[in-house]
N, C-alpha and C positions, 0 to 999 in steps of 0.2 A: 460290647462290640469293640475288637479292636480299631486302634488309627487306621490301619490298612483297607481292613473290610467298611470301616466310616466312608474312608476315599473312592472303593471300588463301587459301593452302591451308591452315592451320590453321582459318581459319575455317569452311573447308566440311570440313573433317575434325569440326570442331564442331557443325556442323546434321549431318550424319550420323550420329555418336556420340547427339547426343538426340532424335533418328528413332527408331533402336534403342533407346534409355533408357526413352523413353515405350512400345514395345511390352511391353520384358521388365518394367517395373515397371506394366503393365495385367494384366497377367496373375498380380502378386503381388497387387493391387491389394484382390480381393473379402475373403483370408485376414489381412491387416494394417492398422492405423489407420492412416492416414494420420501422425499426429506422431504414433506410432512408428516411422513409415519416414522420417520425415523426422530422431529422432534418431540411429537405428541408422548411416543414411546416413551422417549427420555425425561419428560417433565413428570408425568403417572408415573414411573419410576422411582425416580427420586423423592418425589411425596408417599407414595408409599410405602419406600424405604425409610424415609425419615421420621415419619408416623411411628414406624415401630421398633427403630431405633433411640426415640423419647421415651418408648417403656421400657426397654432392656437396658437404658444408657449408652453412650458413647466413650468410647477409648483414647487415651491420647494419641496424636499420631503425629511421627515426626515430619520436618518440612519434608527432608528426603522421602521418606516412602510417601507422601503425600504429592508429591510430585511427580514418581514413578507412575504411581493409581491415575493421578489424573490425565497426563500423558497416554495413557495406556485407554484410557475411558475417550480421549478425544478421537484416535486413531482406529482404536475398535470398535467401539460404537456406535459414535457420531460419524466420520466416514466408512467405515466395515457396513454398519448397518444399513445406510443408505444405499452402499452397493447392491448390498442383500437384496434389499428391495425391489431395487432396480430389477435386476436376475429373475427376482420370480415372475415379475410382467411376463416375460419371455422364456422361460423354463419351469417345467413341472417340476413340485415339490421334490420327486424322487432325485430328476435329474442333480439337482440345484445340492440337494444335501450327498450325493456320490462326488460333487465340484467338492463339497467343504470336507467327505472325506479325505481327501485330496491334500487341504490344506492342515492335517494333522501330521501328515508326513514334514512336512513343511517348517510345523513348531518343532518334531522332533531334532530335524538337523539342525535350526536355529538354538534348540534347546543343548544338542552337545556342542555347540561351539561356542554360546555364549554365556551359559550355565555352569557347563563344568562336567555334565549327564552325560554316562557310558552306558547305552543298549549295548547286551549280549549278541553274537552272531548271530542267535537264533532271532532275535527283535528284526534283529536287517532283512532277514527273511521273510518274516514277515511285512517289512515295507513292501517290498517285491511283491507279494501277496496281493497286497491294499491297491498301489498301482496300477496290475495287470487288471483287477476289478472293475476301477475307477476305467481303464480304457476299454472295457469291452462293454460298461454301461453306456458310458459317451458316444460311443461310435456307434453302437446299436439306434441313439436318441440322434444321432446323424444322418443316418446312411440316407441314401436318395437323393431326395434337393435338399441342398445345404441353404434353408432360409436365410437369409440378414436379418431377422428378428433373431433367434435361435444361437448364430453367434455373434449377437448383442448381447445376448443372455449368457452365454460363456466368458465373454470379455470380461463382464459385471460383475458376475461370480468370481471370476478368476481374481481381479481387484479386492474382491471382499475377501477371499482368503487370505490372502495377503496381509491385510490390515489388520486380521483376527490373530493370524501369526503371530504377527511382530508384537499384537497389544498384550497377547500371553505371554510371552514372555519378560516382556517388559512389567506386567502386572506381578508375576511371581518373585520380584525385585521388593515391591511394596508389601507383599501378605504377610512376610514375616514379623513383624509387627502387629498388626490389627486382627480383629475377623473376618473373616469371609463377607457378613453381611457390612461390615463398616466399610471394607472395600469396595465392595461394590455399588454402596451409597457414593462414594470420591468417586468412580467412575460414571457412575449414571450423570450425579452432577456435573462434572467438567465436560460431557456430553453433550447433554441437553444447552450448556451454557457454548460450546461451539455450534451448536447448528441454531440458538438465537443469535448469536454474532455474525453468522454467515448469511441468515433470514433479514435480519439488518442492512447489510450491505448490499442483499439481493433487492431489496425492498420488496419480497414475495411472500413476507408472513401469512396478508391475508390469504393470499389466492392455494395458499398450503392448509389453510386451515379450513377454510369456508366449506368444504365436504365435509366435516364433521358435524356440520350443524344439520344433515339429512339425520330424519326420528329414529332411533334406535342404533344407530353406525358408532357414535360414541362408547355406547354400552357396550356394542362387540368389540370393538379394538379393545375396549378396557380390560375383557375376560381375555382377551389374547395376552395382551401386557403383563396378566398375571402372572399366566402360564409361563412365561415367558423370563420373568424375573424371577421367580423364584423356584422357578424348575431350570429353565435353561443356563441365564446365566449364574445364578446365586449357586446350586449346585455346582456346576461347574470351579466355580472357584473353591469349596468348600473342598472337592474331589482335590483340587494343585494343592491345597493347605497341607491335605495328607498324604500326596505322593505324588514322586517326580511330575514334570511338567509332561517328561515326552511317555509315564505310562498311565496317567488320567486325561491328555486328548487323543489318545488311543481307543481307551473304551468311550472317550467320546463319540468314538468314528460311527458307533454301532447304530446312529440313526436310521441307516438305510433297513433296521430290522424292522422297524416299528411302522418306516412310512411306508413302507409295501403298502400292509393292511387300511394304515390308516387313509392312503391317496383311494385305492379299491373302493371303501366304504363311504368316503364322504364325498371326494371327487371324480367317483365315477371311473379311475383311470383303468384301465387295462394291464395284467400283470406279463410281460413278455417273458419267452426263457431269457434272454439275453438280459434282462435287467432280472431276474432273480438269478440267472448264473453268477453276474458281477456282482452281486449281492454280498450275494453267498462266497464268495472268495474273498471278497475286502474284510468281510467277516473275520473267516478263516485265519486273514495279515493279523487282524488283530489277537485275535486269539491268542497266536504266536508272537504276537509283540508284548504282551501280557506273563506269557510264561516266562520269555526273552529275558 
């Protein structure tokens, strides 16, 4: 297997993985704060990760790119995720991940301007694509009464892409050095160690954690955290190691293929044309941003 084809299937192993992430953590979603799940997340992370970074070894890794990762791991996952979280209270899985296709357009321009990365005409195209997608999903999950829950759940989202932006590319600073999973161990960790530091100063540890101890809820978040870490994000980085930033969260984008099915069958949701049109078009951007 080539580098390229390594990157291209990781990466849709990664928009898979958080197709899935987003349905099983909607469904924990109503019983847990949000930053509690964002630091629960982060500590089973990092223990997991570290676990099985003691049988493979650790890498050296310099201050710089260690400083990058963890920079990167405070902004994207310790704030990104709590957004995340936030979002799905108030928006369906589908919606919520058409919002974060949104935010790949986002890396890309970040990533030619501060990168150095030249998308083909035909890539730009394809942003256009992904875009017009993203708004004809939106507006469809709008139309009528515009809730104040609803765009609470857009504002949220809209914040977490943001933060996921910035932290990719700022992470793609640090990979070249280390591996994918050692990365993403300095990320998980500097994560998990801001939202103790912020839990601190909130003095809300308990009252974040104290749902965890309902019988069986730790179990589930734990199988989600899997999911989650080693399909979502650990792929994902694995996909930037071997190719550009702005065309592995691209095929990042392709979540909207997988959660169609997956919201259908676990949470009941209903498939509209309007959300499999914008689907199928952001699709489409990608594809063309791919060939781009």
């Amino acid at each position: 297997m080539t580098s390229k084809t390594l990157g291209i299937v990781a990466a849709l192993g990664s928009a898979a993985s958080w197709a899935l992430g987003a349905i099983l953590f909607k469904r924990l979603g109503d019983q847990l704060s949000s930053p509690g799940m964002a630091l629960v997340k982060s500590i089973l992370s990092t223990a997991l990760l570290g676990g099985l970074l003691l049988l493979v070894g650790f890498e050296k890794i310099g201050l710089q790119a260690m400083l990058w990762l963890a920079l990167s791991g405070a902004i994207g996952i310790a704030l990104g995720d709590t957004l995340f979280f936030a979002a799905l209270k108030y928006l369906s899985p589908h919606t919520l991940i058409i919002l974060l296709t949104g935010g790949q357009i986002l890396t890309v321009l970040l990533a030619v301007i501060f990168l150095g990365e030249t998308p083909a005409p035909l890539a730009w195209l394809g942003i256009g694509l992904v875009v017009a997608g993203i708004t004809i999903v939106l507006r469809a999950k709008l139309s009528g009464e515009r809730q104040p829950s609803q765009l609470r759940g857009i504002a949220f989202g809209s914040l977490s892409v943001i933060c996921m932006a910035v932290s990719m590319v700022i992470a793609k600073k640090g990979l070249t050095e280390v591996s994918a999973m050692e990365a993403l161990f300095v990320r998980m960790f500097a994560a998990g160690l801001t939202m103790l530091l912020f839990s601190a100063f909130q003095q809300q540890a308990g009252d974040w954690l104290a749902p965890f101890k309902v019988p069986g809820l730790l179990g589930q978040f734990f199988a989600s955290v899997c999911v989650i870490t080693f399909g979502g994000f650990w792929l994902s980085l694995l996909a930037m190691k071997h190719l550009d930033v702005s065309i592995a969260n691209t095929l990042n984008s392709a979540e909207p293929l997988f959660v169609l099915p997956l919201g259908f069958f676990f949470l009941k949701e209903k498939i509209t044309f309007a959300a499999l049109a914008g689907s199928v078009i952001a699709v489409a951007g990608i594809a063309l941003l791919c060939i781009g």
